[in-house]
Structures are given as structure tokens and as C-alpha cells.
OpenMM code with the backbone's topology and positions (N, CA, C; nanometers):
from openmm import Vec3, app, unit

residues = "UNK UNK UNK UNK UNK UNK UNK UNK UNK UNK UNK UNK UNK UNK UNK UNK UNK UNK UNK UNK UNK UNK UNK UNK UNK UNK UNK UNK UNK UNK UNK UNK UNK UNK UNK UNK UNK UNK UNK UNK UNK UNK UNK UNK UNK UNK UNK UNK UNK UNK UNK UNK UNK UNK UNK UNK UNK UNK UNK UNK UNK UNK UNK UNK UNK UNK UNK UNK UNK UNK UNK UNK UNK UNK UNK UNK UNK UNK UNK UNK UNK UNK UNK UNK UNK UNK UNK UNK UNK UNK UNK UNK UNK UNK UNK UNK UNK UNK UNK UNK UNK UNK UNK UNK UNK UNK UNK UNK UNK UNK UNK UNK UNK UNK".split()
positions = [
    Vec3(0.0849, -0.1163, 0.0000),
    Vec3(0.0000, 0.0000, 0.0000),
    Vec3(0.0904, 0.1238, 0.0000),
    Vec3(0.0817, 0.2113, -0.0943),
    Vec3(0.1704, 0.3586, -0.0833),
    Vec3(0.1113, 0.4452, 0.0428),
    Vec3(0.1434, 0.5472, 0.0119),
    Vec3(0.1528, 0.6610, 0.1121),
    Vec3(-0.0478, 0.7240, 0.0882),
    Vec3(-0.0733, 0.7461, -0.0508),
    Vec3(-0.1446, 0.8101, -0.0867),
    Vec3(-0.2991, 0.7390, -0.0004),
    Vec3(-0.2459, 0.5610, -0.0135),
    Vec3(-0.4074, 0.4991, -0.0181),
    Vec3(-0.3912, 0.4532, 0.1274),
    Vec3(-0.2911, 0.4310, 0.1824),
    Vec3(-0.2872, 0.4334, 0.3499),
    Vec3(-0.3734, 0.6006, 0.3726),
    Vec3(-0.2639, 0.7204, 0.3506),
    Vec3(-0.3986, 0.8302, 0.3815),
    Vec3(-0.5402, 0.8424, 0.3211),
    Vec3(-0.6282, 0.7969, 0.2767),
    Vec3(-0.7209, 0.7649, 0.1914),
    Vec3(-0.8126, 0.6742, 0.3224),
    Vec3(-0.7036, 0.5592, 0.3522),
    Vec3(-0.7846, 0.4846, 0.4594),
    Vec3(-0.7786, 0.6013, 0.5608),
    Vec3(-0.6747, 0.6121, 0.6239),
    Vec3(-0.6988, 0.6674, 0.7425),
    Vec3(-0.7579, 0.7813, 0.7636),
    Vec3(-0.8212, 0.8863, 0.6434),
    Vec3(-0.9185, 0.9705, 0.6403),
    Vec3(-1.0413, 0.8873, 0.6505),
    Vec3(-1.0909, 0.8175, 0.5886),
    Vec3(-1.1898, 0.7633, 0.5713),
    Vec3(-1.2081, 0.6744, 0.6915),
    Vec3(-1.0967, 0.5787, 0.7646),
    Vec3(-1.1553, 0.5304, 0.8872),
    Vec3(-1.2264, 0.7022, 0.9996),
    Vec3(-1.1386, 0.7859, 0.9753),
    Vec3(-1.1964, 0.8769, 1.1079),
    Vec3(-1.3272, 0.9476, 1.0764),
    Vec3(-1.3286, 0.9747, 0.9365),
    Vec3(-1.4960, 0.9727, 0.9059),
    Vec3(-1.5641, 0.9357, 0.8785),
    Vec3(-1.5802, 0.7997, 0.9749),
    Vec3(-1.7058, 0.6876, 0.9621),
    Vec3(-1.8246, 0.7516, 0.9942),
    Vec3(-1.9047, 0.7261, 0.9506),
    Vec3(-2.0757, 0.7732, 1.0333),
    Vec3(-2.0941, 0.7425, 1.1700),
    Vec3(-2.1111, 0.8618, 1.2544),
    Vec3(-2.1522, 0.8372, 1.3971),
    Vec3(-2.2850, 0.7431, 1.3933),
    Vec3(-2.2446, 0.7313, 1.5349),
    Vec3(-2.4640, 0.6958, 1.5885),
    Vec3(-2.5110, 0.8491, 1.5261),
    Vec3(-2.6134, 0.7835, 1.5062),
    Vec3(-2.7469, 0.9194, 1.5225),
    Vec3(-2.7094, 1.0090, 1.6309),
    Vec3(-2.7644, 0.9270, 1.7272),
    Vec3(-2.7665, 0.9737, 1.9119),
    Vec3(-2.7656, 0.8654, 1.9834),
    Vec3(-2.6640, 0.9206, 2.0951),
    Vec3(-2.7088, 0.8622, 2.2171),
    Vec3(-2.7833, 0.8297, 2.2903),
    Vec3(-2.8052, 0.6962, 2.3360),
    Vec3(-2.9377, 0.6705, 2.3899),
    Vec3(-2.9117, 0.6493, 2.5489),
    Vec3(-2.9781, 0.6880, 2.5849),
    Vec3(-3.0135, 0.6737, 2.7598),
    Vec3(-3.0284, 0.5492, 2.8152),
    Vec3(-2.9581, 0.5019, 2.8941),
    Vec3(-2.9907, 0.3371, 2.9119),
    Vec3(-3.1417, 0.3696, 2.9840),
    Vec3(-3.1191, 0.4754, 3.0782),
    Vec3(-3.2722, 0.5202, 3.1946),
    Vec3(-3.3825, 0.4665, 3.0474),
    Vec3(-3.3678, 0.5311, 2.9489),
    Vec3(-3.4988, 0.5136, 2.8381),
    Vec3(-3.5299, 0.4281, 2.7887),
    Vec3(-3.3955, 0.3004, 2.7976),
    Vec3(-3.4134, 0.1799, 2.7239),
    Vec3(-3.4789, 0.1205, 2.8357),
    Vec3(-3.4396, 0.1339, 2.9653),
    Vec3(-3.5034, 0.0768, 3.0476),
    Vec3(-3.6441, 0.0657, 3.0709),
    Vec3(-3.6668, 0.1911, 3.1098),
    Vec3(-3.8028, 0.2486, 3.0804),
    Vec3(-3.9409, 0.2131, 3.0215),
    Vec3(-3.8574, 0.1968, 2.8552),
    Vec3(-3.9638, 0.1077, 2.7198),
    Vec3(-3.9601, 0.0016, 2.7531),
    Vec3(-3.8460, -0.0862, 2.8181),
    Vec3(-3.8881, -0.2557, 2.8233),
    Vec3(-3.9815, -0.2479, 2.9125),
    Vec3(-3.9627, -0.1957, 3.0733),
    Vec3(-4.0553, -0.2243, 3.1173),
    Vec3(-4.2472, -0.1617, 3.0827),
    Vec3(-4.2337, -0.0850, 3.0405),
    Vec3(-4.3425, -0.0591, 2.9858),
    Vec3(-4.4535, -0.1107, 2.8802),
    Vec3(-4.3143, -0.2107, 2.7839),
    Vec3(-4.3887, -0.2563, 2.7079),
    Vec3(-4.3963, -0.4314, 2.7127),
    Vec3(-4.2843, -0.4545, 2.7956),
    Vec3(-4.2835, -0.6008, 2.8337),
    Vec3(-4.2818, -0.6333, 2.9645),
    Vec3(-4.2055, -0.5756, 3.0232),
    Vec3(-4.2047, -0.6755, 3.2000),
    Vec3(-4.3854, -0.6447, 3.3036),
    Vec3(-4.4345, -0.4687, 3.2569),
    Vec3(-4.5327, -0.4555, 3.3215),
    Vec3(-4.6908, -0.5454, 3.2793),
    Vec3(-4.6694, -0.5690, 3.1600),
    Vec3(-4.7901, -0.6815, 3.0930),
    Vec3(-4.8125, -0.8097, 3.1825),
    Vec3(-4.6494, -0.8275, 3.1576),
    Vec3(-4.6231, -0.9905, 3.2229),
    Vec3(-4.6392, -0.9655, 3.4379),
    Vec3(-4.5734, -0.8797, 3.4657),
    Vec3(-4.6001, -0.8353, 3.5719),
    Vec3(-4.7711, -0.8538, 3.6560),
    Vec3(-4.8245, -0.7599, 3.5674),
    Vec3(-4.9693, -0.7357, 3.5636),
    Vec3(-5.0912, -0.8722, 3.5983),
    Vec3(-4.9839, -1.0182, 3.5070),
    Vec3(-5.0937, -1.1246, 3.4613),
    Vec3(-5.0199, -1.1806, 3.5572),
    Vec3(-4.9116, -1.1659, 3.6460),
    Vec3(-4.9114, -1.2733, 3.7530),
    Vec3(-4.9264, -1.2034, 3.8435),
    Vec3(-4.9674, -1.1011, 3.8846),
    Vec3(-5.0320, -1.0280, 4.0040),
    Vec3(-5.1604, -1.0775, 4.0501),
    Vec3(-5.2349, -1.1058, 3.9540),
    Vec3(-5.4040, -1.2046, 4.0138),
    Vec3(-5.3668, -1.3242, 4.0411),
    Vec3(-5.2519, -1.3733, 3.9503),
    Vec3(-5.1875, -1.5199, 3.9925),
    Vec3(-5.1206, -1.5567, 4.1298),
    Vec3(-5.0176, -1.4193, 4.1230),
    Vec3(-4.9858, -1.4309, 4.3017),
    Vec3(-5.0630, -1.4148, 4.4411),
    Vec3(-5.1481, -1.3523, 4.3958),
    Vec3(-5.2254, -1.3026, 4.5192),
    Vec3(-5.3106, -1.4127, 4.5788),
    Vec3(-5.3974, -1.4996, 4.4663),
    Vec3(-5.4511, -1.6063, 4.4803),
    Vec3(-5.3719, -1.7100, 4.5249),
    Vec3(-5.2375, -1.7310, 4.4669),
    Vec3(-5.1632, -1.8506, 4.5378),
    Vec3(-5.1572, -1.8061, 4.6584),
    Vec3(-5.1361, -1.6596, 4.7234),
    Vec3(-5.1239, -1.6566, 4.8613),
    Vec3(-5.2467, -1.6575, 4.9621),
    Vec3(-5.3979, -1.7098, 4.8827),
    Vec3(-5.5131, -1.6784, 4.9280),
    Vec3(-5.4982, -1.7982, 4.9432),
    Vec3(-5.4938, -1.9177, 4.8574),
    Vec3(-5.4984, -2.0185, 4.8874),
    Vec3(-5.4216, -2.1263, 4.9744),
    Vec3(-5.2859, -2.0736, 4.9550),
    Vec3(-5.1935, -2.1470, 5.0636),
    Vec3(-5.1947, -2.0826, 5.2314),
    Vec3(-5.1900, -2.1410, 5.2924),
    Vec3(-5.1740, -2.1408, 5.5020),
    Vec3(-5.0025, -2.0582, 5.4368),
    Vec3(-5.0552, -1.9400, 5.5334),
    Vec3(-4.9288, -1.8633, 5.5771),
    Vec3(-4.8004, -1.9366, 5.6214),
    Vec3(-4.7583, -2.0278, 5.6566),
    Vec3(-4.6609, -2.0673, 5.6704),
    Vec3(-4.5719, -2.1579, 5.5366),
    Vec3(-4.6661, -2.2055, 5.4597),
    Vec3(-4.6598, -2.2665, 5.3443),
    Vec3(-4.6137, -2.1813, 5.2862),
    Vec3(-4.6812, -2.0739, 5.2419),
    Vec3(-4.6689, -1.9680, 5.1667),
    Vec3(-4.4862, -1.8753, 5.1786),
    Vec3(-4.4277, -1.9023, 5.3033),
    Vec3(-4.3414, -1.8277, 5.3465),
    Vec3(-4.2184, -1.9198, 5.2680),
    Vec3(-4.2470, -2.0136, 5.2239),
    Vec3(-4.1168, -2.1208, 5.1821),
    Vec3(-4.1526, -2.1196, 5.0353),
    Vec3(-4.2032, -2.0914, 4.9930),
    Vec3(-4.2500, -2.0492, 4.7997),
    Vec3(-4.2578, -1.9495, 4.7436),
    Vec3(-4.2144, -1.9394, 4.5911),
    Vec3(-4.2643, -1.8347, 4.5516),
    Vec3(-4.2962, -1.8525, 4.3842),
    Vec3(-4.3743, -1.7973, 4.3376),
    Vec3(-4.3988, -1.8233, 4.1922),
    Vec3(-4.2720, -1.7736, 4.1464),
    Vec3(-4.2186, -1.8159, 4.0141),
    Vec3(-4.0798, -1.7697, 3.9497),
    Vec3(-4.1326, -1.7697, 3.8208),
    Vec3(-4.2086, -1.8274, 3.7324),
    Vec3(-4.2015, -1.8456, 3.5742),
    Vec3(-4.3670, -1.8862, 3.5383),
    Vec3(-4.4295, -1.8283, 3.4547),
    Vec3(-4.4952, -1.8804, 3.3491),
    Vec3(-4.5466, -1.8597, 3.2313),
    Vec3(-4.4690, -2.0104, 3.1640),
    Vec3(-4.4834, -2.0375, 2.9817),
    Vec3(-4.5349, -2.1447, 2.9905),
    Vec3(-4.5633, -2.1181, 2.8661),
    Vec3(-4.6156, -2.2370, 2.8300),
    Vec3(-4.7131, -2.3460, 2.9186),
    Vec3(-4.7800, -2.2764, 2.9094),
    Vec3(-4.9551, -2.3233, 3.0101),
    Vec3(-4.8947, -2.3569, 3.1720),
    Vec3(-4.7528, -2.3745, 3.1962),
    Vec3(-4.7109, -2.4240, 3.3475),
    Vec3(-4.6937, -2.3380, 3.3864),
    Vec3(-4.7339, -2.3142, 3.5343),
    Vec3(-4.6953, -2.2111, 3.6575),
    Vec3(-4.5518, -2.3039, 3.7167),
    Vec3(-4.4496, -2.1850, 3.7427),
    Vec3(-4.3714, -2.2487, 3.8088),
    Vec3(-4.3122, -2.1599, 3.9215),
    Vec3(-4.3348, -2.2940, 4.0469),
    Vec3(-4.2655, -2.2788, 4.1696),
    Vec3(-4.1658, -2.2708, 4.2546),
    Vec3(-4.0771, -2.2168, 4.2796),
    Vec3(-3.9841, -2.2301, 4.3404),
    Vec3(-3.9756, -2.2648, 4.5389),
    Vec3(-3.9470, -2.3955, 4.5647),
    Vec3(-3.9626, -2.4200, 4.6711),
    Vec3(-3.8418, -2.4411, 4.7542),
    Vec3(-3.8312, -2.4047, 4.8868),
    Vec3(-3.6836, -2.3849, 4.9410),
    Vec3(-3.6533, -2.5198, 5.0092),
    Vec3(-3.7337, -2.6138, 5.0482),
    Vec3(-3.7176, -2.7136, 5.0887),
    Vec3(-3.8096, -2.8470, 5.0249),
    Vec3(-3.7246, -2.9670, 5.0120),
    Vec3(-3.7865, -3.0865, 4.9425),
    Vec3(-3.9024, -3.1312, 5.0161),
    Vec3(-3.9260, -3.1292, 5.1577),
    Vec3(-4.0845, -3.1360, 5.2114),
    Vec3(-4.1883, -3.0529, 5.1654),
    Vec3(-4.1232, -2.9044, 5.1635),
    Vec3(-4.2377, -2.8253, 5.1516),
    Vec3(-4.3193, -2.8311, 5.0000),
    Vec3(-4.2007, -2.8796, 4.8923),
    Vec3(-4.2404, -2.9149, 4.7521),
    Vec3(-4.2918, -3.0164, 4.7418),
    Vec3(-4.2755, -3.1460, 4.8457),
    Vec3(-4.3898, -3.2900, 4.8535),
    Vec3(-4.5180, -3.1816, 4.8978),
    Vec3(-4.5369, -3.1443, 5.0118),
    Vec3(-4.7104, -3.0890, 5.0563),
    Vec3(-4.6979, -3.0125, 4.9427),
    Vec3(-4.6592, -2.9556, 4.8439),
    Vec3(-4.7261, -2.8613, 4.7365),
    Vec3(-4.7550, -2.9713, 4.6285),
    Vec3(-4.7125, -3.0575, 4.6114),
    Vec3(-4.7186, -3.1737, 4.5113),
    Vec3(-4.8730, -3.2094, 4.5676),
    Vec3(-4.8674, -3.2794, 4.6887),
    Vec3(-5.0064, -3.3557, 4.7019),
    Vec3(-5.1168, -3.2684, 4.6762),
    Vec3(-5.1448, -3.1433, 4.7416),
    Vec3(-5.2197, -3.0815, 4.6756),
    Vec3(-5.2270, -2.9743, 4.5541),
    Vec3(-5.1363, -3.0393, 4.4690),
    Vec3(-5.1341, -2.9597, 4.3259),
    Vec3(-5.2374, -2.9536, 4.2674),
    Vec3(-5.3419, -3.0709, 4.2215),
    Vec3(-5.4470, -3.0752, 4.1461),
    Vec3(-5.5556, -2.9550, 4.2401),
    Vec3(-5.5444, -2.9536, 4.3333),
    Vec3(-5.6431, -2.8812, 4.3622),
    Vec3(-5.6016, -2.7304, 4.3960),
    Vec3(-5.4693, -2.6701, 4.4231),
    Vec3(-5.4394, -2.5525, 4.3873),
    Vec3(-5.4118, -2.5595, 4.2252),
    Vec3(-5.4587, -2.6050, 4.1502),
    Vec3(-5.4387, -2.6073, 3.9919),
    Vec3(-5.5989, -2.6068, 3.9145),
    Vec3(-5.6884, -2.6317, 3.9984),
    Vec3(-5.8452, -2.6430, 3.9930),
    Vec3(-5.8740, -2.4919, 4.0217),
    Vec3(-5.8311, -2.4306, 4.1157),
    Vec3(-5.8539, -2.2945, 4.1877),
    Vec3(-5.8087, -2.1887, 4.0794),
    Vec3(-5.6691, -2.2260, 4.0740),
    Vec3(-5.5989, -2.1384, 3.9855),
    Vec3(-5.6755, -2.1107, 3.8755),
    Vec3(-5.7198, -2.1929, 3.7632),
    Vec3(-5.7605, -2.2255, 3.6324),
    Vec3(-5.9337, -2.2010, 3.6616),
    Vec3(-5.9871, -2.2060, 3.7841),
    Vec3(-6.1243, -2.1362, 3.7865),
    Vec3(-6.1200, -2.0005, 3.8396),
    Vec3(-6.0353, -1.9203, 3.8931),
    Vec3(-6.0461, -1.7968, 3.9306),
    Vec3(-5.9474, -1.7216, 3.7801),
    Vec3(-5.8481, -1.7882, 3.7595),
    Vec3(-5.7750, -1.7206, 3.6302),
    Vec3(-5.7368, -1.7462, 3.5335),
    Vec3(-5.9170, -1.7722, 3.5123),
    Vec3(-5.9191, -1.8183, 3.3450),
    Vec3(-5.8077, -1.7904, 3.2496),
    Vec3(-5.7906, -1.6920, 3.2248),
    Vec3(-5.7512, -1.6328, 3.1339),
    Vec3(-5.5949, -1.6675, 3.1218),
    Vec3(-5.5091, -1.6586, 3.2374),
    Vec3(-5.3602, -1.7296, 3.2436),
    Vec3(-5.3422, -1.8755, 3.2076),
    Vec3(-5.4737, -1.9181, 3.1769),
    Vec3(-5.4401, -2.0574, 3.0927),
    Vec3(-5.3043, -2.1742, 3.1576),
    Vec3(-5.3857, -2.1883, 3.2644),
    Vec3(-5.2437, -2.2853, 3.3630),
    Vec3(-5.3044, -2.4012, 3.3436),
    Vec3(-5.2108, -2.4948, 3.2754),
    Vec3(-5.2365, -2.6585, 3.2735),
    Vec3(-5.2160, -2.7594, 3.3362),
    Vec3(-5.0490, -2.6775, 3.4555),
    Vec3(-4.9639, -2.8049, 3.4967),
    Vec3(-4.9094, -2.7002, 3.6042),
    Vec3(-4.8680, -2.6843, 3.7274),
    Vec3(-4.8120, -2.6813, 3.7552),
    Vec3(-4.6707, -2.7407, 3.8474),
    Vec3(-4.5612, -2.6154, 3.7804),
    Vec3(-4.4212, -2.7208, 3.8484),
    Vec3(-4.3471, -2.6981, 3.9407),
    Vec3(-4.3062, -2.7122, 4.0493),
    Vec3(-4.2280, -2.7340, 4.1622),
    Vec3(-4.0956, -2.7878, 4.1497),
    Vec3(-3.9710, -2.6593, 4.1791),
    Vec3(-3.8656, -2.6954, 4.1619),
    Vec3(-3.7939, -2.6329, 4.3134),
    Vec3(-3.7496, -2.7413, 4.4100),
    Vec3(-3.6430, -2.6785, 4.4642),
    Vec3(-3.5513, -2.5932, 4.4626),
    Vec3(-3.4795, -2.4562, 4.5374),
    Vec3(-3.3696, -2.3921, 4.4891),
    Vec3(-3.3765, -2.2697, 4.5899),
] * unit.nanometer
topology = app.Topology()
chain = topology.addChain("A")
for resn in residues:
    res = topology.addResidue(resn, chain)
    for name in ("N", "CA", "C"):
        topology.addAtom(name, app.Element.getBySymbol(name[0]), res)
């Protein structure tokens, strides 16, 4: 490469096209939650409240909802007993669930230690 087309590049690398603009992470933040986390937020708020209507306060203190796709509610339980008593009566906190919140379409729910 001569002299001429090395300066040629190195003009041309320093006047690449900027960004447009700078973006605000505060704004990116902002739009996700607005347009995704508060939806999803929103549809397990009738979901949580009811799991805590339905479970005995002490039950309730060792669980917590973590995930739901795909028609399963999922549980997070801190101890392997407390996830057997949520097992035995799954079908029927899963009867409750699916008649008070229609609409969250829960088929199965799952219980994972952690």
C-alpha cells in the first residue's frame, strides 16, 4: 500500500458515520418495562395473590412463583418437604388457579427446589 491509499484509509476510517444519538440506558429501560415486563407483571399479580389466598401462611413463606410459559406455573420451593405438601395438593391448587384465572391458561403446575 503507498503513502497516498494508506492516507485515503486513514481519512476515511476517522470519518465513519456516527450513531445518530445517544441513547439513555434510563430510556431503554423504561420502554422494556413498559412494554414487556409490566404486561407480564400485571398477569401474575391475580396469579400471586390467589396462590397466597390459597396457601396457610406458613406454606406460603417457603414459595414463591418464578415463571410462566407455556400453560405451566412455576414454583420455586426452598425445601424438598415443603415441595412434597405442594405436590399432594397440586391438582387442587391447579383447579382454583384455572377457575379464578381463566384467562392465564395454567395446565400443569411445576415445583422446583432452589
Amino acid at each position: 500500500m503507498n503513502g497516498n491509499e494508506q492516507l485515503a484509509n486513514t481519512v476515511k476510517w476517522r470519518t465513519r458515520a456516527k450513531p445518530e444519538e445517544a441513547v439513555k440506558l434510563g430510556d431503554i429501560l423504561t420502554k422494556l418495562m413498559d412494554e414487556q415486563l409490566s404486561p407480564q407483571q400485571a398477569r401474575f399479580e391475580a396469579i400471586t395473590e390467589l396462590w397466597q389466598q390459597l396457601l396457610p401462611a406458613n406454606l406460603c413463606q417457603h414459595c414463591k412463583i418464578v415463571d410462566m410459559s407455556n400453560a405451566e406455573l412455576k414454583v420455586s420451593v426452598d425445601s424438598p418437604s415443603y415441595a412434597n405438601e405442594l405436590r399432594w395438593c397440586s391438582s387442587e391448587l391447579l383447579e382454583q388457579l384455572q377457575q379464578h384465572c381463566p384467562r392465564a391458561r395454567i395446565k400443569k403446575i411445576k415445583f422446583t427446589v432452589g
